[in-house]
N, C-alpha and C positions, 0 to 999 in steps of 0.2 A: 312604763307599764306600772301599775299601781293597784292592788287593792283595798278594796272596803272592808275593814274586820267591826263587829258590831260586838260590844262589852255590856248588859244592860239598860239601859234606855238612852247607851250612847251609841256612835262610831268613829275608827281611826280609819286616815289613810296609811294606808303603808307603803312605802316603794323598794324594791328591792335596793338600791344606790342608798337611800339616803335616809331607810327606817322610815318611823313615824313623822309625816307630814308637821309643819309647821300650826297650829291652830287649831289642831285637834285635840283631843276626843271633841266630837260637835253633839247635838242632840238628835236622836232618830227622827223627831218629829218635824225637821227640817223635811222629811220625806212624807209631801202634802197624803194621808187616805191610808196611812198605817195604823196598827192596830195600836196604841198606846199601852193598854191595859194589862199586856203582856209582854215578852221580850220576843224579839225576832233570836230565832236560832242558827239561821244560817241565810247567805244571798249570794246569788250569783248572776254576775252580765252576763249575756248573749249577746250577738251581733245584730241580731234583730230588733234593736232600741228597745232594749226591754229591760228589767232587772227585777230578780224572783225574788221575795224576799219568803223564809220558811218559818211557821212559828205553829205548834200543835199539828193538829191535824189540816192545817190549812199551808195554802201561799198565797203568794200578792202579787199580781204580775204588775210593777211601776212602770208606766209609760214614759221612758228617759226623757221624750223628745218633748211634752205637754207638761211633765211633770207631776205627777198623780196616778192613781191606783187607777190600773184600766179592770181588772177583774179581782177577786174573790175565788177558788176552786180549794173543795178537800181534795186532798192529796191520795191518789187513787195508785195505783203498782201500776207502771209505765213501762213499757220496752225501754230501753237507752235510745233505740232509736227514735222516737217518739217527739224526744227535745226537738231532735233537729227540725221537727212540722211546723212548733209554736213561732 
């Protein structure tokens, strides 16, 4: 298990075992349809091949599986249950 921590216009893996991955910090831009111009604030995977990435008032939902930005949405006040639709 591993997550993605994002530092400014990088990111690190982390794994609980073994810390920061070997090769990392990488460049965000590696992540084809992201915003450059600003920094990502916060991302999280789902199970549903997706991965949110947070920056202002928007997100980016990154299609894990194609690789690239499938949508654009401002960030609107969501139930919690809500995630589980997307």
């Amino acid at each position: 298990m591993f997550a993605d921590l994002s530092v400014g216009f990088q990111y690190y893996r982390y794994t609980h075992k073994l810390g920061v991955a070997v090769g990392y910090p990488k460049p965000l831009n590696l992540w084809r349809g992201l915003p450059m111009q600003s920094t990502i604030s916060a991302a999280v995977n789902v199970a549903n091949s997706a991965t949110y990435f947070f920056t202002g008032q928007y997100f980016y939902r990154y299609n894990d599986v194609a690789f690239h930005v499938r949508n654009r949405q401002q960030i609107i006040s969501w139930p919690a249950t809500m995630w589980g639709q997307l």
